[in-house]
N, C-alpha and C positions, 0 to 999 in steps of 0.2 A: 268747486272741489267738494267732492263727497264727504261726507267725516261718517267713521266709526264710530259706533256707539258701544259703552263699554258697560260696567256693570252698575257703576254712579250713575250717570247717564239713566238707566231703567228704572231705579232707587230713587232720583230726583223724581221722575214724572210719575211715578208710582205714590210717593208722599201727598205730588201736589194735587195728584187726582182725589186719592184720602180726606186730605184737607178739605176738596172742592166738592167732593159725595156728602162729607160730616155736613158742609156749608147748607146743603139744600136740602138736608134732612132735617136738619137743628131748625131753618126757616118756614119749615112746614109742620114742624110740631110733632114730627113721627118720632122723634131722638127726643125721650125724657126719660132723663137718668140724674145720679146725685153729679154733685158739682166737680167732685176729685175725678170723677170720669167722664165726667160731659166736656171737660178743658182738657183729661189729657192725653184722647186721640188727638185732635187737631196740634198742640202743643209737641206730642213725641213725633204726629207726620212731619211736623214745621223742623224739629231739631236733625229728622232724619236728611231732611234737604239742604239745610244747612250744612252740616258733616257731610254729604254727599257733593257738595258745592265746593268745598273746603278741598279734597280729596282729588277734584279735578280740578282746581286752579293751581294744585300741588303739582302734579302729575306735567302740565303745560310749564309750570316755572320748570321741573326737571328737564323735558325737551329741548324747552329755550336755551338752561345752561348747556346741555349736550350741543344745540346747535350752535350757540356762540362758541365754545372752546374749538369746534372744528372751522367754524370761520377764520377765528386765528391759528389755527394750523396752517390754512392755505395763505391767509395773508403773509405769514412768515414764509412759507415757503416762495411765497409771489418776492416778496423782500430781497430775500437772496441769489432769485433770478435775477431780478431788478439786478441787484448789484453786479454778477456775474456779466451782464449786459451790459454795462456802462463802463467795465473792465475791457472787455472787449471792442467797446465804440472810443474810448481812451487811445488805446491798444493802436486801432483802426486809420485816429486822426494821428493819432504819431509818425504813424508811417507815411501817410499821405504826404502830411510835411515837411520828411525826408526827401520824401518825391521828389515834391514842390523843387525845394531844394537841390534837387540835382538838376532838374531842368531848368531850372533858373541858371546854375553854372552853366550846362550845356547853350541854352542860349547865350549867354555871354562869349562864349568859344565860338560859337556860328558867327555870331556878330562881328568879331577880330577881323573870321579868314575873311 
């Protein structure tokens, strides 16, 4: 199944590219700068993907609760089928062995004549 990609999603991979450009500019010695800004590109890309992680794990718990609540929606509604059904099959064999019962006497009267 396909997924959607939403705007964390482009903000995570956005960070970690950030992060992964700083990485191999900093290891080639093209990136020198003082120390409060040489840590806090890579530092703010890292925090953005974090919060961007955060944001969509939030997002899937909300789903999840929306889908569990409708799950019990149906199961209760399945509940009271259920019950309705078993009313009915109650219902069903009572009669039957009413039935029963009558042709039980009826045979007993055949068997006399």
């Amino acid at each position: 199944m396909k997924r959607k990609l939403n705007i964390y999603d482009y903000l995570f991979y956005l960070s970690l590219l950030v992060i992964f450009i700083w990485l191999i500019l900093k290891s080639t010695g093209i990136i020198q700068t003082p120390f409060w800004l040489e840590y806090g590109v890579p530092i703010g890309s890292f925090g953005i993907a974090v919060l961007t992680l955060y944001q969509n794990l939030l997002d899937k718990i909300g789903k999840l609760g929306i889908n569990l609540s409708v799950l019990n929606t149906n199961f209760n509604h399945l509940d009271k089928e259920f019950k309705d059904f078993r009313i009915e099959v109650r219902d069903d064999i009572s009669e039957l062995k009413d039935n029963v019962g009558i042709l039980k006497t009826d045979i007993e009267i055949l068997k006399k004549k």
